[in-house]
N, C-alpha and C positions, 0 to 999 in steps of 0.2 A: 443623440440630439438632446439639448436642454432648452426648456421653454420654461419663462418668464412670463408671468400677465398679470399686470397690476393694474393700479387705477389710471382710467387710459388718460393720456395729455387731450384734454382743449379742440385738437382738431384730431383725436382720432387716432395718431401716427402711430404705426407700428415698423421698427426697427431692426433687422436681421445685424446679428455681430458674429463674424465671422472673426475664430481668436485658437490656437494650437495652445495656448497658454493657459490654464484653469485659471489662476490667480488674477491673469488681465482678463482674462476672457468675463470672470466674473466681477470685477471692479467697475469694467465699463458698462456692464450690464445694470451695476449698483446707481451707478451716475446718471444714466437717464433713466432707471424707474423710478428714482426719486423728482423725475420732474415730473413725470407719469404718463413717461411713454409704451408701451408696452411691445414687451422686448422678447423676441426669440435668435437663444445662442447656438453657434455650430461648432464644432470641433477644429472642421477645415472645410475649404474647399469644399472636395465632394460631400461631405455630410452639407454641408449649407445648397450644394446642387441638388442632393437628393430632396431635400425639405422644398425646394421651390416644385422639381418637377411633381413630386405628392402632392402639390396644393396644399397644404397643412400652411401656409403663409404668403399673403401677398403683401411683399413693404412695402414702405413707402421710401424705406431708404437704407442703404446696407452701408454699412462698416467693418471692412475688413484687412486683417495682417496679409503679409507677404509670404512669407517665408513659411510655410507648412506643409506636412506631410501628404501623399497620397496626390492634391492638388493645389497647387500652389494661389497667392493670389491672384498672378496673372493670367493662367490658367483659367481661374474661377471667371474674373472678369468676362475673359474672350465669349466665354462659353453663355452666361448669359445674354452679352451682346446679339448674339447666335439667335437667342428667344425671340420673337415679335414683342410679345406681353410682358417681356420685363429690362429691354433693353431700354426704356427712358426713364427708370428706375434711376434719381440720382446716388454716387457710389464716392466713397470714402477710402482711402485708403489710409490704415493706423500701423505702422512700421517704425522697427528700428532700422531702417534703411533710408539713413538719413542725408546719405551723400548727394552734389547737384546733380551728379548724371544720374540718381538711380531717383530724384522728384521728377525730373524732367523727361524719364523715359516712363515712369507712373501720369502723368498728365501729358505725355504724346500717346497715350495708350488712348484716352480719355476718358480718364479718371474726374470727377468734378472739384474733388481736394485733394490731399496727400498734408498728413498730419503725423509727425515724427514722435517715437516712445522716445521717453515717459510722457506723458503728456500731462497736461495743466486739464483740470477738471472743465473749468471756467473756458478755456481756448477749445476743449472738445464740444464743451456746449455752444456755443457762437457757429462752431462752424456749420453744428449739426442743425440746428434754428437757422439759419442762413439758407442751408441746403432746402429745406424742406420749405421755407418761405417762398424761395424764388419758382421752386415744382411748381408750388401751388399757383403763385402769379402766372406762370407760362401757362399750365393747363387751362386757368379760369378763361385768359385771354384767347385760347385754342376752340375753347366750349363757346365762349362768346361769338368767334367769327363766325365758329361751325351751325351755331344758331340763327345768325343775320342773313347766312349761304341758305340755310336753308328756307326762312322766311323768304327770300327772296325768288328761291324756284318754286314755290307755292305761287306768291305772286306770277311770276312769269307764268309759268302754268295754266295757273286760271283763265288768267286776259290772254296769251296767245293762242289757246286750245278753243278756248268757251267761244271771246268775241269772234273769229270766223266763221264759226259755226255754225251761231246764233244768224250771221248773215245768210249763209247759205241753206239753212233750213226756212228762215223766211222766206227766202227769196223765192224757195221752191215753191212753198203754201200758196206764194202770191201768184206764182205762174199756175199750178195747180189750179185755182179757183177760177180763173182767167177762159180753161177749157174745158172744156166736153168733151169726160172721159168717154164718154161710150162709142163719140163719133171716130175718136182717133184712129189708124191704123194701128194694127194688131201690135207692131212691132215698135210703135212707138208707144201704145199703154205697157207695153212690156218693161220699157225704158224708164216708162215713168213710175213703174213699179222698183225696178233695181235702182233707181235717184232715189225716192221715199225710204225703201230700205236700206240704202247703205248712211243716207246720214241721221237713222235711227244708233246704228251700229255705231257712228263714229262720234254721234254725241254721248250715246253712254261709255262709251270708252273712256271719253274725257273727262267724266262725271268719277271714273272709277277713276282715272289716272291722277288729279285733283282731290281727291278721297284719299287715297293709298298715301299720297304728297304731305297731304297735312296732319296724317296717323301719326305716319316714321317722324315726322319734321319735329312734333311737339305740338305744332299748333292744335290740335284738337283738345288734346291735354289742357290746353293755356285757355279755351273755350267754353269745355268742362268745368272748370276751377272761376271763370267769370261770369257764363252764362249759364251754368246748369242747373238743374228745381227737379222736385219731383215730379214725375207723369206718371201716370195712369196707365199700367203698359200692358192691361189687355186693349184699350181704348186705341192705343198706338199702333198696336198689331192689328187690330180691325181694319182702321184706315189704309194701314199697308197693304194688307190683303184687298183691298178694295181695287185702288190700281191697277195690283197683279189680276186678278180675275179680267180687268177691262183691258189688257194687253195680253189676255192669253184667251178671250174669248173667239178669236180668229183659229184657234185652235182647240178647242172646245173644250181644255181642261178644266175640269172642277174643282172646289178646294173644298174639301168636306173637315169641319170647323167640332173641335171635339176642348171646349174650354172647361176647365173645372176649377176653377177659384174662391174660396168659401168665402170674400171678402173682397176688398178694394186693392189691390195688389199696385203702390207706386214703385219705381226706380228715379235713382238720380242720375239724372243723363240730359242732356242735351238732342230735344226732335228731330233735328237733321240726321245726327249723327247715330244712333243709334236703331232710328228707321231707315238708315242706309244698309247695315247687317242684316236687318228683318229681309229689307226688299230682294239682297242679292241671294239669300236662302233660300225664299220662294220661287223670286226669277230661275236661279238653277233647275230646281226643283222641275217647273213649268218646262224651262227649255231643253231638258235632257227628259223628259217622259214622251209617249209616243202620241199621238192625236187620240182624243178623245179620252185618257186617261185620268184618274182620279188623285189625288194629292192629299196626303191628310196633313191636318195642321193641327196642336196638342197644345195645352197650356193650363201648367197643372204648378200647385206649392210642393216643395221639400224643404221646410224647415221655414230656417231665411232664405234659402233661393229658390228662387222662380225660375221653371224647368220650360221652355218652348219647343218644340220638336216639328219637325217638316219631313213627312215620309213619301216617297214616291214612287212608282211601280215601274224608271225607267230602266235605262244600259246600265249601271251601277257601273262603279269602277275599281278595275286589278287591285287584287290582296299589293300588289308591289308600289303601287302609286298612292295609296291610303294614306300614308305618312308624307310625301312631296307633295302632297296635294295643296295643303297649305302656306305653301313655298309661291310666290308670287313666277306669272309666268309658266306656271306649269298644269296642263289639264291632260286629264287619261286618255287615252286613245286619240292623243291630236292630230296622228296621219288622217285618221277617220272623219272626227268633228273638229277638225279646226275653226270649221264657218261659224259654229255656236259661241265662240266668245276665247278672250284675253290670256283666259287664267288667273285673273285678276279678282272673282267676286269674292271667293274662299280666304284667299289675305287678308284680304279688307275686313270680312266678317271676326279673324282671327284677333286682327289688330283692336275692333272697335270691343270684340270682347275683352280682352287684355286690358283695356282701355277703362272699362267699369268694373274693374276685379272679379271677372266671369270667366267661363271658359268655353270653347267652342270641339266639338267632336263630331265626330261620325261615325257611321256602321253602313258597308255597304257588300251587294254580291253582285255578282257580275248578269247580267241581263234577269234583276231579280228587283232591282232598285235599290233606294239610298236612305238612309234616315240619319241629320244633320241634328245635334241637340246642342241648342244655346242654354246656359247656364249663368243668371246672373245677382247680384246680391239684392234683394228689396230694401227699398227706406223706409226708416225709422221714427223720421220726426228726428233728428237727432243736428239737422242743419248740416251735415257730412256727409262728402260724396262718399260712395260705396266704389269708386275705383282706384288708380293705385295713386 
């Protein structure tokens, strides 16, 4: 393998040239580093297949001969076709194989050009700015709808999930208040037990499914970047924990509160959003511990980051699930606790740390409990978000 790395072109492009030839091989390498592309050459074929499947190179756009040793052009072509991650890689073909039938069986292969040796310096460059223009119009246009798709099922999301909801827990409250629970028959405060809880259940669902929606989407990001300021984020976690204590007082868990911050500790973040990880940490926390159990909650500096931690004394979960756990959709022992929730809170947390250039982990044993550590960057005063 020979690699090439100069001063890169303008947008970046990196070029793989596939050449059996030393002489062309390094002429065409000459041609566009001098425009400052940055150029990795291969011998043939397989040497250009080995360098992709190594990772050592992602182009943006290959040029290569026909006729070479070991694996041919067309060969090479097929074969990356084959790849997921590198079949819309647009591809060049540079040969002295110049007759109709052998352009025309090069572009029914689907090749994007076919450019005949010796070639014009001037006709290589066009063709390869061409190529690499049009990529770039199709992807942007790609990223574009892919983003409007998205905003869109955010929207949908919200208003079809939320506005029902919103009706049918009103509506419950209002029938609710209406009665006299204590007079009711046995089996009907039971009912009106299981209505009350399930659309506790289904409006957080919606809260997390509308969360998770607008992490992956971008739109949080785009929120971040318009709405965000420094908080206060011991003051932020106080509040948070405030809630959870009033939603787990029915169970009597306690949050024993062990803060150590020499100082005013902000983050750049957005209240919504970043008191949504707090909550679903705690919530976990609260929901998988046993009645009347104890919950610590930590919040301590390392350096520039501020370290949060949530330990609890409940089911902990399998050394095997530790790592899928952060995987949307998935919670340990679901045959057992499925009724405790989605699988959903632990993504969310993962995403919103990802989200402010932080990281999220855990350490857990199995009927031993769980300790969650949020990890995030403090502001500076510097007017710049501290995520990615």
């Amino acid at each position: 393998m020979e690699a090439k790395t100069n001063l890169p072109s303008q947008d970046g492009s990196t070029i793989l040239v596939v050449e059996d030839n030393e002489d062309l091989r390094e002429n065409a390498a000459l041609v566009l580093s001098l425009e400052g592309y940055v150029v990795v050459a291969a011998m043939d074929g397989q040497d250009a297949l080995d360098i992709l499947k190594s990772g050592q190179c992602q182009p943006d756009l290959i040029v290569s001969d026909i006729a070479m040793p070991r694996l041919d052009g067309y060969g090479f072509f097929e074969a990356i076709r084959q790849m997921p991650a590198l079949r819309t890689i647009p591809f060049i073909f540079l040969t002295a194989r110049g007759s109709r039938r052998d352009i025309r069986f090069g572009k029914e292969l689907g090749a994007d050009d076919y450019l005949v040796k010796p070639f014009n310096s001037e006709d290589f460059l066009v063709a390869v700015r061409n190529k690499l223009r049009r990529t770039k119009e199709i992807r942007d246009q790609a990223a574009d709808e892919l983003d409007e798709a998205r905003r869109a099922m955010v929207q949908l999301m919200s208003h079809e999930l939320r506005t029902p909801l919103t009706y049918v827990t009103g509506g419950f409250s209002l029938l609710a208040e209406g009665l006299e629970h204590d007079k009711l028959p046995n089996d009907m405060q039971m009912s009106m037990h299981l209505i009350h809880s399930g659309t506790q259940r289904l409006n957080h669902l919606a809260e997390q499914l509308v969360a998770y929606a607008e992490l992956i989407s971008g739109h949080s990001k785009l929120q971040l970047t318009k709405l965000g300021e420094p908080l206060d984020l011991e003051l932020l976690i106080k509040d948070t924990l405030s809630l959870i204590e009033r939603e787990s007082k029915p169970r009597e868990i306690r949050f024993i509160r062990d803060f150590k911050l020499p100082h005013l500790v902000e983050v750049f973040t957005v209240s919504d959003i970043l008191r949504g990880a707090i909550y679903e940490v705690c919530r976990n926390a609260s929901t998988f511990s046993d009645v009347g159990s104890d919950v610590r909650v930590s919040l301590t500096l390392d350096g520039d980051i501020a370290q949060f931690e949530v330990s609890d004394h409940g089911c902990g979960i399998a050394p095997e699930d530790q790592e899928k756990i952060w995987d949307i959709m998935i919670q340990s022992d679901r045959n057992r606790r499925e009724q405790q929730g989605a699988g959903m809170g632990l993504p969310i947390v993962k995403q919103v740390m990802r989200l402010h250039g932080g990281t999220a982990s855990l350490k857990s044993e199995l009927n031993k409990g769980t300790t969650v550590t949020l990890r995030i960057p403090i502001y500076h005063g510097d007017g710049v978000s501290n995520g990615e």
